[in-house]
C-alpha positions as CSV (number, residue, x, y, z in Angstrom):
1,X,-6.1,11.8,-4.7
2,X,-8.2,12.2,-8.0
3,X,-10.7,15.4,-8.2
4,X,-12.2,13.4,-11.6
5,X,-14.0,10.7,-9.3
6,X,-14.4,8.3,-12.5
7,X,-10.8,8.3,-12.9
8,X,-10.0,8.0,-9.1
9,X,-12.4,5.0,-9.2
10,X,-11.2,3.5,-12.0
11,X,-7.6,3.9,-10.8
12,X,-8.0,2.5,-7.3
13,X,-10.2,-0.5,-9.0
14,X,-7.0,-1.2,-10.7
15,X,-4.5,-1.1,-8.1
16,X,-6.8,-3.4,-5.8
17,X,-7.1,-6.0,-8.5
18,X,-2.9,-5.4,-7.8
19,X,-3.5,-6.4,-4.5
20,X,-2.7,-3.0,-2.8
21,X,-5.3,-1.6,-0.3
22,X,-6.4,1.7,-1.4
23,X,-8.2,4.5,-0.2
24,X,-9.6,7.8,-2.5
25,X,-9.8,11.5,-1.8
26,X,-11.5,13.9,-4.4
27,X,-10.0,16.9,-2.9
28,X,-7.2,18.6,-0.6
29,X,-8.3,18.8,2.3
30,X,-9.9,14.9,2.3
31,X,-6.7,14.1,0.8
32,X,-4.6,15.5,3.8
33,X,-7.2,13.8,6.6
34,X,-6.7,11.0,5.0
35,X,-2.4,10.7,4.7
36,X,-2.2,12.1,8.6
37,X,-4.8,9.5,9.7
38,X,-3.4,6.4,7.3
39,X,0.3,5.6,7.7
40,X,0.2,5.0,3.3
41,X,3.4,3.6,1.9
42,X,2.4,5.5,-1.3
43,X,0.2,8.7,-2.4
44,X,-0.6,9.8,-5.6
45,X,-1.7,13.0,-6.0
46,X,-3.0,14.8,-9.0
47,X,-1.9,18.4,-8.7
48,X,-5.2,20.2,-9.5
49,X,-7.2,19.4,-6.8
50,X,-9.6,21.5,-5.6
51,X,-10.5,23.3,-1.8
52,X,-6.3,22.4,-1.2
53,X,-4.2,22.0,-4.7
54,X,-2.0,19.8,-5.3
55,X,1.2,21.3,-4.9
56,X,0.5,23.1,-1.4
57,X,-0.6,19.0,-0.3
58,X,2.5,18.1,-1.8
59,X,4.5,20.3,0.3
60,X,2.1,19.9,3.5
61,X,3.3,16.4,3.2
62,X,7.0,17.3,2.6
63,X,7.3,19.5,5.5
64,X,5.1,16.9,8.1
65,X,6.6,13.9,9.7
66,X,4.6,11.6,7.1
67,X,7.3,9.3,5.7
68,X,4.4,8.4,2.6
69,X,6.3,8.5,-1.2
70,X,4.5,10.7,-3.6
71,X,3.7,9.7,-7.1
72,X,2.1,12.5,-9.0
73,X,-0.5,12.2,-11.1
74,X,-1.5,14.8,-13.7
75,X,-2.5,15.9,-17.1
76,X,0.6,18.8,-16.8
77,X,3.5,16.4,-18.7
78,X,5.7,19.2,-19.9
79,X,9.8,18.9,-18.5
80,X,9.4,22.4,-16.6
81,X,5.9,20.6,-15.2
82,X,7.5,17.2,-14.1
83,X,10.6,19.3,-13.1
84,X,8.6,21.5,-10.8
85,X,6.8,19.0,-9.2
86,X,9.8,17.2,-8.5
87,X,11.2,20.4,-6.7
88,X,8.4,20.3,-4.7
89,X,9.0,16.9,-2.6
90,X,7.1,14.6,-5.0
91,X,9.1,11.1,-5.9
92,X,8.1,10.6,-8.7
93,X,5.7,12.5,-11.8
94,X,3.7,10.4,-13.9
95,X,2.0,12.6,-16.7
96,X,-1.9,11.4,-18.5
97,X,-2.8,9.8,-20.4
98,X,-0.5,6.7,-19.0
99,X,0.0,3.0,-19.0
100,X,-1.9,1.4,-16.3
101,X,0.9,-1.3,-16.3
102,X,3.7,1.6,-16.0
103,X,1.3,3.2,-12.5
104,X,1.3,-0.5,-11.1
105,X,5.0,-0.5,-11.4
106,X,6.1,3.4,-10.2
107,X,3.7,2.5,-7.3
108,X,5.8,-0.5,-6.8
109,X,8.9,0.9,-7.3
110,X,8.3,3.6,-4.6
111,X,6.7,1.2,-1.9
112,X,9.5,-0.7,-1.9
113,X,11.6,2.8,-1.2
114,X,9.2,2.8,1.7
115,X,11.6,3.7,4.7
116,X,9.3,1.3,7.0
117,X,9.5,-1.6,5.0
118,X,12.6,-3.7,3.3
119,X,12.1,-4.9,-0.3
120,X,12.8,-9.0,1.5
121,X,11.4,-9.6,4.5
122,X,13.0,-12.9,6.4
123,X,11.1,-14.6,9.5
124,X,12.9,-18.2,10.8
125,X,12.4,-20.4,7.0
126,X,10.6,-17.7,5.7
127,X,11.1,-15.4,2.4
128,X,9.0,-12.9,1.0
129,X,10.6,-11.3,-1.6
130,X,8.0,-8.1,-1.7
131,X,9.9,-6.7,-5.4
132,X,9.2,-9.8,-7.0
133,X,6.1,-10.7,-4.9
134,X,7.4,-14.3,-4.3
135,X,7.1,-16.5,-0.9
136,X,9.3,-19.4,-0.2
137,X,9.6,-21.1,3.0
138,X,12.3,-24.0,3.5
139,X,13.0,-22.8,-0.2
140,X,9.9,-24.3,-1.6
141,X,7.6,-21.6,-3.3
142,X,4.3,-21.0,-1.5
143,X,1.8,-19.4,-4.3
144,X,-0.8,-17.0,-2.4
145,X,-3.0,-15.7,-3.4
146,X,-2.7,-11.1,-3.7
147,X,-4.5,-10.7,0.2
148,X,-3.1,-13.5,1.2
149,X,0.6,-12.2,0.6
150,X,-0.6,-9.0,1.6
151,X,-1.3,-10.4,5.4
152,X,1.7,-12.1,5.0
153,X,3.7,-9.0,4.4
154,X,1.8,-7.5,7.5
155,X,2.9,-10.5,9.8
156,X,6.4,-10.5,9.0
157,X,6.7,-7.0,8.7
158,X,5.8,-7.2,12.8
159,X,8.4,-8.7,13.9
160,X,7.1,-10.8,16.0
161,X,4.2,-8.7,17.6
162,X,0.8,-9.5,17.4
163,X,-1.5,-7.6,14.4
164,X,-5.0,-7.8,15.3
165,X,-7.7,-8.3,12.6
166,X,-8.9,-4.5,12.6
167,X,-5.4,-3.8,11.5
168,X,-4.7,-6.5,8.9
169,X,-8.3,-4.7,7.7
170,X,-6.6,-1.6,7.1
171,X,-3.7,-2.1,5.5
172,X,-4.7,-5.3,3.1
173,X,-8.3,-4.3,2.4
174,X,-9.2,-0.9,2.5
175,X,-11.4,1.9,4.1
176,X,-14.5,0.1,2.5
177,X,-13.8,-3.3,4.3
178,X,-16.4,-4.7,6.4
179,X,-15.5,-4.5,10.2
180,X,-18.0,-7.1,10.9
181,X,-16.5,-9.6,7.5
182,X,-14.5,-12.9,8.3
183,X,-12.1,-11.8,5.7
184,X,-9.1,-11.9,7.5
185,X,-10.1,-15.3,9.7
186,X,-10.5,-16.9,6.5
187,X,-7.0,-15.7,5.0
188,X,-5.2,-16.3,7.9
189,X,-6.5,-20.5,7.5
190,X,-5.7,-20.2,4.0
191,X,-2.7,-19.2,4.7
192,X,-1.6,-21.3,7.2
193,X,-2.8,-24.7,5.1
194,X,-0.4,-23.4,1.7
195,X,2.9,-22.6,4.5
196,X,2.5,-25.7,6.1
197,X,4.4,-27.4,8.8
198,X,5.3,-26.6,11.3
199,X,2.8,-23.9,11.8
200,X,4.0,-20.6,11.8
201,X,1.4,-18.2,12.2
202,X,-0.1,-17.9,16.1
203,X,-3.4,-16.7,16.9
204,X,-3.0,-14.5,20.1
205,X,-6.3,-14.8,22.2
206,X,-7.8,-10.8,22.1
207,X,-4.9,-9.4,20.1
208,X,-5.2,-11.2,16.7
209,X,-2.2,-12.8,14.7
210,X,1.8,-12.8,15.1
211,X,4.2,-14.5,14.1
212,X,7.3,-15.6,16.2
């Protein structure tokens, strides 16, 4: 959540080219829609948002049942500043002007604190090592391609119950995807051609994907 929409853009841009789905707010209350609608492993937030600011979202967050980690975002790098945002709930405090390398990996680093998700995810011959973005199955290395691993991470992270393709839209793509797109059809092939045989990933007639 960005009120400079250039730097929002640019930002989210990035972190797709990362591989992550991403959605954008420009202010509070967008922002706050946005987190109780979307269940986000990570939020950044800058803290001078307008309508809502930053801080009272931060705690808003905090204080709901929202398991998201916070990263925020913000021009205010001073110790007292970081220290104070800290205090509030945030995870973590990441002052501008920044790397964009150093974002990719606090983003990272906090997703994988994600309570929902482990940082290895294991199904049968299956290894997807999510901190080191690495598949192996059988223990040979599968390379995928980023949304590719991403509906991998979705599948597994399932355990074994069928994802349908509206879903796998959500949390690989973005807000933006096209409900009407083959996206996730064509992944899925792609995927099950690089992880080979036996074939692991089932297409369940009217609910989408699993794998068992």
């Amino acid at each position: 959540m960005e009120d400079n929409s250039v730097v929002a853009d640019a930002v989210a841009e990035g972190l797709r080219d990362q591989g992550m789905a991403v959605d954008v707010a420009y202010d509070g209350p967008a922002g706050w829609d946005k987190v109780m609608l979307n269940g986000y492993d990570v939020v950044i937030l800058d803290r001078d948002l307008p309508r809502l600011h930053g801080d009272a979202l931060c705690r808003e967050i905090v204080n709901s049942p929202n398991t998201s980690r916070i990263l925020m975002l913000t021009a205010a790098g001073l110790v007292e500043d970081r220290v104070e945002g800290l205090n509030l709930g945030a995870d973590d405090y990441l002052a501008k002007p920044f790397d964009f390398s150093e974002l990719v990996a606090r983003v990272r680093a906090l997703a994988r604190r994600s309570p929902s998700t482990p940082p290895v995810l294991t199904r049968g011959d299956l290894i997807v090592d999510r901190a080191r973005r690495s598949v192996t199955r059988a223990g040979r290395p599968v390379p995928l391609a980023r949304k590719e691993l991403g509906v991998l991470e979705v599948l597994v992270s399932a355990d074994g119950a069928a994802v349908t393709a509206e879903q796998l839209l959500e949390q690989v793509w973005d807000e933006h995807a096209d409900p009407f797109s083959n996206a996730v059809a064509v992944t899925v092939l792609r995927l099950r051609r690089k992880l080979g045989h036996p074939p692991l990933i089932e297409t369940v007639i009217g609910g989408g994907y699993r794998i068992p």
